[in-house]
ZAFI-881371 format. One record per residue (C-alpha): residue number from 1; x, y, z. Coordinates in nm, 2 decimals. Layout:
<seq->NUM | east->X | north->Y | up->Z> .
...
END
This chain:
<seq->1 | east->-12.53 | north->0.34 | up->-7.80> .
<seq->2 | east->-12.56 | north->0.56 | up->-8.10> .
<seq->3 | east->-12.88 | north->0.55 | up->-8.21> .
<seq->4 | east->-13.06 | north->0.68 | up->-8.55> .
<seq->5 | east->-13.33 | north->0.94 | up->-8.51> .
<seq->6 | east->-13.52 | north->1.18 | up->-8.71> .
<seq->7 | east->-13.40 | north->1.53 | up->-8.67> .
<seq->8 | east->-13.54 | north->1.72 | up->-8.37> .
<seq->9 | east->-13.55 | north->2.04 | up->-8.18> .
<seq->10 | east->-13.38 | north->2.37 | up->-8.26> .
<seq->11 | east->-13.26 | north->2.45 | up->-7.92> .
<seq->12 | east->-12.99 | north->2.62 | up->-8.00> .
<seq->13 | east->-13.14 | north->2.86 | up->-8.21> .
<seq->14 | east->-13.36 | north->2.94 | up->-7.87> .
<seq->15 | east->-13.05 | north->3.00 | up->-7.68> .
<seq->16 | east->-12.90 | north->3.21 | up->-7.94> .
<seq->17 | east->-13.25 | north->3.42 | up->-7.94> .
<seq->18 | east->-13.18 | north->3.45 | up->-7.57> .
<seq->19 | east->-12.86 | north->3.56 | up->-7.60> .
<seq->20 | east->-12.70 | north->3.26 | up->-7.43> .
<seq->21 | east->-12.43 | north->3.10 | up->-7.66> .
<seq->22 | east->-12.50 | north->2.70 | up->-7.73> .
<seq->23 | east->-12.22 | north->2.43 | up->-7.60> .
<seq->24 | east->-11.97 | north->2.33 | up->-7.83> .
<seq->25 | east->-12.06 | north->2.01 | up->-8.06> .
<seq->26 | east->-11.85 | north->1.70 | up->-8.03> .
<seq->27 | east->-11.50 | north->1.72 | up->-8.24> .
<seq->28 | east->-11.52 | north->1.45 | up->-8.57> .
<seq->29 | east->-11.24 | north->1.30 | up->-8.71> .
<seq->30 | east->-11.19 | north->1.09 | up->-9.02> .
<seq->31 | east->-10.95 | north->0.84 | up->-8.90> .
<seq->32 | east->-10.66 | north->0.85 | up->-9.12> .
<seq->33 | east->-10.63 | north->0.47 | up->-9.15> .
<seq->34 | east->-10.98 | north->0.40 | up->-9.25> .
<seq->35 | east->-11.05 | north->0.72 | up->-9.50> .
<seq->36 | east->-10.95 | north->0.54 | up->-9.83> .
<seq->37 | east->-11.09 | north->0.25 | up->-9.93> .
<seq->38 | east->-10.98 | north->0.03 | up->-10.27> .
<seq->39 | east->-11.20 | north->-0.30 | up->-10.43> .
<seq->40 | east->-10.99 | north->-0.50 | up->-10.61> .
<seq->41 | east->-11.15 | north->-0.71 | up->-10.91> .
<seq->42 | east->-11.18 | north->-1.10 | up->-10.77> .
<seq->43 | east->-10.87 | north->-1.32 | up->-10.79> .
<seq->44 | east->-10.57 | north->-1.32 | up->-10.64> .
<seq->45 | east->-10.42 | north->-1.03 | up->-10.83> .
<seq->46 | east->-10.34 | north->-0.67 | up->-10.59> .
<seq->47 | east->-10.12 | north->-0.42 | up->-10.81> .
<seq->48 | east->-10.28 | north->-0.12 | up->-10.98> .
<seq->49 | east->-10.41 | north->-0.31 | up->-11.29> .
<seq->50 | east->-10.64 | north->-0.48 | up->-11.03> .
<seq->51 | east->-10.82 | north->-0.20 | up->-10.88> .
<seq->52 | east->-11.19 | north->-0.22 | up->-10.96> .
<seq->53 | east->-11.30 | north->0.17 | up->-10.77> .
<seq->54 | east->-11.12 | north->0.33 | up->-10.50> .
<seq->55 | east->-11.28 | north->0.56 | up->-10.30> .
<seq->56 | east->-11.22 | north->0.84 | up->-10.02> .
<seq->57 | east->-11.40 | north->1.02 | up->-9.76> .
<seq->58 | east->-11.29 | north->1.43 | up->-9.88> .
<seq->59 | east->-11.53 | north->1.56 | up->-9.59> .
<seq->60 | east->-11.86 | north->1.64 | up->-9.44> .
<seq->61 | east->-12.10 | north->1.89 | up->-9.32> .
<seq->62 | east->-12.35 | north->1.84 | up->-8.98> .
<seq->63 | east->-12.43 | north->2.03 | up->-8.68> .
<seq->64 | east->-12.54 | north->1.95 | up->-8.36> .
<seq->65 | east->-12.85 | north->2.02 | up->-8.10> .
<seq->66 | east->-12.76 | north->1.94 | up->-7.70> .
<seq->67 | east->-13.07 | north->1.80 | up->-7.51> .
<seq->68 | east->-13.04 | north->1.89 | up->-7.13> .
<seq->69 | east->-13.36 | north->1.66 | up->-7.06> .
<seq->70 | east->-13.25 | north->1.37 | up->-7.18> .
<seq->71 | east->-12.87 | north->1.44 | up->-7.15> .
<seq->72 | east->-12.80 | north->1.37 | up->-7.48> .
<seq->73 | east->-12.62 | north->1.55 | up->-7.82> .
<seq->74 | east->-12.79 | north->1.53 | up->-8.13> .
<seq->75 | east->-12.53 | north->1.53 | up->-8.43> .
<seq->76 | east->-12.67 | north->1.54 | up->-8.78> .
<seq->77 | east->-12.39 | north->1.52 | up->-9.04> .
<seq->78 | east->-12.34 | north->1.42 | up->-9.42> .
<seq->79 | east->-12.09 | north->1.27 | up->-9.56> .
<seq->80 | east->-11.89 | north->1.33 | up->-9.89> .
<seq->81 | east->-11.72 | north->1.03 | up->-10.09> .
<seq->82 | east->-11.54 | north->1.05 | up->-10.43> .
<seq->83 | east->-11.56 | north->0.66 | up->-10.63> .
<seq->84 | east->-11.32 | north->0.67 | up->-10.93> .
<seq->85 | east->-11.31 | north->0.42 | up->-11.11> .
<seq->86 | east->-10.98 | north->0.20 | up->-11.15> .
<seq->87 | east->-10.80 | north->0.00 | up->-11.45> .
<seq->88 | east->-11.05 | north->-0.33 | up->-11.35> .
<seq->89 | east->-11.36 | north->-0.15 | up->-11.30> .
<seq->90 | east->-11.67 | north->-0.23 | up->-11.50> .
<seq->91 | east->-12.01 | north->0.02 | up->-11.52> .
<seq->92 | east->-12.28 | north->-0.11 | up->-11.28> .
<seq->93 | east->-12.41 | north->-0.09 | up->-10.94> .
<seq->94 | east->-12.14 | north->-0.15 | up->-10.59> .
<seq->95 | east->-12.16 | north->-0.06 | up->-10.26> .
<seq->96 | east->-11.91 | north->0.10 | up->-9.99> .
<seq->97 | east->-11.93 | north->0.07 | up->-9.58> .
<seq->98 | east->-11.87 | north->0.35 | up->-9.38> .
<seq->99 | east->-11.87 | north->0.39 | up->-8.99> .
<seq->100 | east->-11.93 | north->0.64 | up->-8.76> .
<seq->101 | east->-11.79 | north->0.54 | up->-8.40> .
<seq->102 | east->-11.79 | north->0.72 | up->-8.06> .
<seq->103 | east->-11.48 | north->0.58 | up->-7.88> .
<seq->104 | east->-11.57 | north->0.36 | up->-7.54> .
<seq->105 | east->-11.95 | north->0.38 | up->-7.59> .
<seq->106 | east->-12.05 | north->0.25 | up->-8.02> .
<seq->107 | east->-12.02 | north->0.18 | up->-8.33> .
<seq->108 | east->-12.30 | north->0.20 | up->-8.61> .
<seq->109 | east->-12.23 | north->0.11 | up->-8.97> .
<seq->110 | east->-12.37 | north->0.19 | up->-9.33> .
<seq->111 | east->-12.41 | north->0.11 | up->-9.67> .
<seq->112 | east->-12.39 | north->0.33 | up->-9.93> .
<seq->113 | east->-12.52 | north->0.17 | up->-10.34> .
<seq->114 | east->-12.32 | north->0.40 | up->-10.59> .
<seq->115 | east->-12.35 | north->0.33 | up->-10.99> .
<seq->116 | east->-12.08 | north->0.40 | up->-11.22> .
<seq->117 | east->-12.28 | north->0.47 | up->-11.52> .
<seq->118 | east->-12.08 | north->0.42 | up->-11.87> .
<seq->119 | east->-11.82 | north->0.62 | up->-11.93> .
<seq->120 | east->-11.80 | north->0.84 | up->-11.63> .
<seq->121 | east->-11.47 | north->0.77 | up->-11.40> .
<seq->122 | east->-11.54 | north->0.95 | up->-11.08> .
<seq->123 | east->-11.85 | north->0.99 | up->-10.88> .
<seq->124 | east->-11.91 | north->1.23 | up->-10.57> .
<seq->125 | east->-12.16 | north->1.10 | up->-10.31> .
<seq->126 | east->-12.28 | north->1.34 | up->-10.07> .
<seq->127 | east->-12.46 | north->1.12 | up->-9.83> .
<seq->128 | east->-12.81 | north->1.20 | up->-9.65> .
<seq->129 | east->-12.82 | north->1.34 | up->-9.32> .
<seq->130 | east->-12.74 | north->1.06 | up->-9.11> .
<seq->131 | east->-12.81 | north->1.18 | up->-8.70> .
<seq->132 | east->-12.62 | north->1.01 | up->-8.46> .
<seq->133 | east->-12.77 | north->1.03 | up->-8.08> .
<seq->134 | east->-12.50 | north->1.05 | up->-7.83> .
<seq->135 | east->-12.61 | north->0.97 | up->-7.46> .
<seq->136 | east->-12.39 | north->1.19 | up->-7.21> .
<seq->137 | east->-12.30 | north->1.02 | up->-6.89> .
<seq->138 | east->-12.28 | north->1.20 | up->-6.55> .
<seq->139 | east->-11.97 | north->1.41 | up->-6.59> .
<seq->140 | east->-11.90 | north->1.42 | up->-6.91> .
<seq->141 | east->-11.84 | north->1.68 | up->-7.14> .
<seq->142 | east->-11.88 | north->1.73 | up->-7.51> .
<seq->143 | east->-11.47 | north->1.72 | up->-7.53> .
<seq->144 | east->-11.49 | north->1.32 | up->-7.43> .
<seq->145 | east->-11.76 | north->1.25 | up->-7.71> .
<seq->146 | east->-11.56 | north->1.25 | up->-8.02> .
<seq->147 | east->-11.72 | north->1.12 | up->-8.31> .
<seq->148 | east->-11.47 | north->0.87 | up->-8.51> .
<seq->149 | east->-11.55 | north->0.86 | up->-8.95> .
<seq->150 | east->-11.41 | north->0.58 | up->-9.15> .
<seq->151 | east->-11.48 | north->0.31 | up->-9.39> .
<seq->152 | east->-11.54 | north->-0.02 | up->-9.29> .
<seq->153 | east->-11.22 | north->-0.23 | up->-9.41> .
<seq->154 | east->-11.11 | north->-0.57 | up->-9.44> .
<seq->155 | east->-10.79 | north->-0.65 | up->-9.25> .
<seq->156 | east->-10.61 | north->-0.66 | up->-9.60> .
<seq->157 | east->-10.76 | north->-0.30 | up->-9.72> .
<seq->158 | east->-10.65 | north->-0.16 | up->-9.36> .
<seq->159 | east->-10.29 | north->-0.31 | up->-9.43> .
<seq->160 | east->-10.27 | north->-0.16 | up->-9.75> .
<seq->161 | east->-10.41 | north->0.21 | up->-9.61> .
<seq->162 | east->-10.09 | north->0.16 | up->-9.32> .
<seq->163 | east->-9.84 | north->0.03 | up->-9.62> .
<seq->164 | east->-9.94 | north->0.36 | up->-9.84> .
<seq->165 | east->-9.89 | north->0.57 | up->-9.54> .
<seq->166 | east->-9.56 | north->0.45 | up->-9.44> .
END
């Protein structure tokens, strides 16, 4: 299960003191299907005159601490969004959900409040340090503990991501 913690420990930089080089952190990946995300204003309409904000993950930041005792890798990361503001959008307060998912093992999901304020058309979010705890089982290695970054989509916004792409 990925679990949220405070960040803990500076093991590595121990090692590093000691000369022995730290493990390699888990590989992330921002899942090309799930890395925009568009609101359109309510009703039925969906061409561009309908958009109310789109946003898209552009990248992050994180590191990560391994834990022999508990056999587990610590991976504290940031996300960074850009919000502009489409044809339909209004000033005020929204929200987007974002995921970070370790494939076979969990899923955790967040909610991020953004503001347009009036007259400003884009918006970058650089998200707190969010620190995902991923439990190693007997035999694994850090190459089988990818960590998967997306937004949360509705089955329509995930068709339109697959339509844009094709």
């Amino acid at each position: 299960m990925i679990a949220l913690l405070a960040a803990t420990g500076c093991q590595e930089t121990i090692d590093r003191v000691r000369g022995k080089e730290p493990p390699p952190c888990p590989r992330i990946a921002i899942l090309s299907d799930a890395a925009q995300y568009t609101q359109f204003r309510p009703g039925a309409g969906r061409d561009i005159t309908d958009i109310a904000y789109e946003a898209e993950i552009v990248g992050y930041e994180g590191y990560c601490t391994h834990h022999e005792k508990n056999a587990s890798i610590e991976v504290v990361l940031k996300l960074m969004i850009d919000v502009t503001r489409g044809p339909a959008g209004s000033d005020g307060a929204s929200e987007i959900r974002y995921f970070f998912a370790v494939p076979d093992r969990a899923k955790q999901v967040f909610a991020s409040p953004f503001k347009f304020e009036r007259g400003t058309p884009k918006i970058r979010m650089i998200e707190d340090e969010i620190v995902v705890n991923i439990p190693m089982r007997s035999g694994d290695s850090v190459h089988n503990a990818d960590i998967w970054v997306g937004f949360q989509l509705s089955p329509d916004q995930l068709e339109l991501n697959r339509k844009r792409k094709r």
